[in-house]
C-alpha positions in Angstrom: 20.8 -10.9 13.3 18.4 -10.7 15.5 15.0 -9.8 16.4 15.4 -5.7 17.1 17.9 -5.9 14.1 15.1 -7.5 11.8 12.7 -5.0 13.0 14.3 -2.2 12.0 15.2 -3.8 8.5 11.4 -4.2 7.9 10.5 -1.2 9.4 13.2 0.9 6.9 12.0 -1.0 4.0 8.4 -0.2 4.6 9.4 3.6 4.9 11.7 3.9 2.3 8.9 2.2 -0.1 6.1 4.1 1.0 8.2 7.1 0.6 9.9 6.5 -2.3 6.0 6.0 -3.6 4.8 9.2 -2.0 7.4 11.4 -4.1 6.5 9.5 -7.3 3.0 10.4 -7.1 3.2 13.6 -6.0 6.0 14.5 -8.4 3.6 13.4 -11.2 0.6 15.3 -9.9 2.4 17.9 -9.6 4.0 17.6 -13.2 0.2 17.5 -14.4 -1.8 19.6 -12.3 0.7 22.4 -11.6 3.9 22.8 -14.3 2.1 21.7 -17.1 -0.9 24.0 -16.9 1.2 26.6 -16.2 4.0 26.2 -18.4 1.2 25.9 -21.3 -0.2 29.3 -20.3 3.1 31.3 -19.7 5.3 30.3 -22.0 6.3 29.9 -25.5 6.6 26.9 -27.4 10.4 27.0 -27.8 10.2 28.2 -24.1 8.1 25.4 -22.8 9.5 22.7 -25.4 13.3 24.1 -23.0 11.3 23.4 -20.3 9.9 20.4 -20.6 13.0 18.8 -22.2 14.8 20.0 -18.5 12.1 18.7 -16.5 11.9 15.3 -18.2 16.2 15.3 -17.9 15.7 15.5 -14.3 12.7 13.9 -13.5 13.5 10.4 -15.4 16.2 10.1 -12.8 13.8 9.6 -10.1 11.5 7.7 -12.1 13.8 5.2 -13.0 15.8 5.6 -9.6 12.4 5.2 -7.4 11.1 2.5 -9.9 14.1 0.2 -8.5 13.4 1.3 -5.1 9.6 0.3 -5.3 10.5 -3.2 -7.2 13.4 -4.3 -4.3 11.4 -2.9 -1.8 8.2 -4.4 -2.4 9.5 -7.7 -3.3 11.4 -8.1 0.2 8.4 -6.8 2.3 6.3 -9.3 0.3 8.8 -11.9 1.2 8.6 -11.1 4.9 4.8 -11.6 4.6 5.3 -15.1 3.2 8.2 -15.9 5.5 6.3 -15.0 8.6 2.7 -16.5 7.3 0.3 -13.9 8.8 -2.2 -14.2 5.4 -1.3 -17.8 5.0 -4.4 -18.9 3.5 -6.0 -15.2 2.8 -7.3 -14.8 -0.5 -8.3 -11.5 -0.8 -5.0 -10.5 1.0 -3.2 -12.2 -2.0 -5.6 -11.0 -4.6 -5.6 -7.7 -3.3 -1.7 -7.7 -3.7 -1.6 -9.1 -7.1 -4.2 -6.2 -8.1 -1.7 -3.8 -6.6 1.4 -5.1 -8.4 -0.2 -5.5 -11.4 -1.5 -1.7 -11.5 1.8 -1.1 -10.1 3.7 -2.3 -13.4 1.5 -0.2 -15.1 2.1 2.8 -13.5 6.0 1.8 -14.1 5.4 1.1 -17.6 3.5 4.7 -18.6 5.8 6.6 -16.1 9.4 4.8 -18.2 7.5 5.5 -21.4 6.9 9.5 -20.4 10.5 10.3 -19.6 11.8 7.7 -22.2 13.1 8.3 -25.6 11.7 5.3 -27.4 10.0 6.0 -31.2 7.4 3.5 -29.9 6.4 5.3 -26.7 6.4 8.5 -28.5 2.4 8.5 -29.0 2.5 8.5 -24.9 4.7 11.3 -25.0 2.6 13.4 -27.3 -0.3 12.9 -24.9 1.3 13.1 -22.0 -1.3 15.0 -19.9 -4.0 12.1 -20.4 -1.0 9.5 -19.5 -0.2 11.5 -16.3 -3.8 11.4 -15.5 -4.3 7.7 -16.1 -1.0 7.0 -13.8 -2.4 9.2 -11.1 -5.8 7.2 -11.4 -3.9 3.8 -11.0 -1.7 5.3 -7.9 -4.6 6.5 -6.3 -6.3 2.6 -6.8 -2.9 1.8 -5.1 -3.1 4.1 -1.8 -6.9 2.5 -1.6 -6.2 -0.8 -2.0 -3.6 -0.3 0.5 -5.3 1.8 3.1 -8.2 -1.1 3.0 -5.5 -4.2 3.6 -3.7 -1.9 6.5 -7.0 -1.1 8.3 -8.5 -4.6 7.7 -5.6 -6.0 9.2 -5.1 -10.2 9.5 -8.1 -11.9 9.3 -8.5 -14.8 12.4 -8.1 -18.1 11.3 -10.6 -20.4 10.5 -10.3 -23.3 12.7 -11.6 -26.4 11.1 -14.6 -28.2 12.1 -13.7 -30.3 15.0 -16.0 -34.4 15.1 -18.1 -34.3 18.0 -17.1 -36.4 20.6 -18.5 -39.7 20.6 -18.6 -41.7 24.0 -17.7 -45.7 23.3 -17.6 -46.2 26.7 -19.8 -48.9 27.4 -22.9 -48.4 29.9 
């Protein structure tokens, strides 16, 4: 493979994860700030409970699907980071990342336990519009966490300290 070819690989993954994460969100603000409100307004409960049991069918499709996505994704464009060494040595690059996977495992965890069918994830369920809420609050830490490491960019190097030059010369 060679460079052009590993260009585009990297560039791909970087859109198809940035995507993928883009229709997340904005399917779940949508779910909370849009359907739900207006389902809860319009329609009956057997009417909404239809509803929401369709939605939920559908949705968990692209949860699931775009959870996978975001994982493999992620992981390889982390990878390429590592491999090609531009925050070797950047701590709050690394931090910065480990906050964002972290809150990102979250997100996955609340956004499987919304769609899921679990008896233990049921009290999310029930309370779904705070849990939608929450997730949004944790993407949006995400997209700022991100938009701060893409517009910071890599750090220079610190070049050691170099000894000054001592003359032995003798005189």
């Amino acid at each position: 493979m060679d460079l052009s070819q590993l260009l585009a690989l990297f560039v791909a993954s970087r859109i198809l994860h940035v995507l993928t994460a883009v229709v997340l969100v904005g399917g779940g603000f949508f779910l909370r700030y849009v359907l739900m409100p207006a389902a809860t307004t319009t329609l009956s409960d057997s009417d909404h409970e239809k509803l929401r049991n369709a939605v939920i069918a559908n949705w968990k499709r692209f949860v699931h699907g775009g959870i996978a996505v975001l994982l493999l994704s992620g992981l390889f464009n982390y990878i390429r980071v590592i491999l090609d060494g531009s925050h070797k040595g950047d701590g709050l690059y690394h931090g910065l990342i480990g906050t964002k996977i972290l809150l990102a495992l979250a997100i996955f965890f609340i956004a499987s336990a919304l769609v899921g069918r679990s008896a233990g994830t049921a009290a999310i369920r029930q309370d779904a519009r705070r849990w939608l809420t929450i997730n949004f609050l944790l993407a949006s830490a995400i997209i700022g966490i991100s938009g701060f490491l893409r517009m910071r960019g890599n750090p220079v190097p610190r070049t050691p300290p170099q000894p000054a030059a001592v003359d032995l010369s003798p005189r």
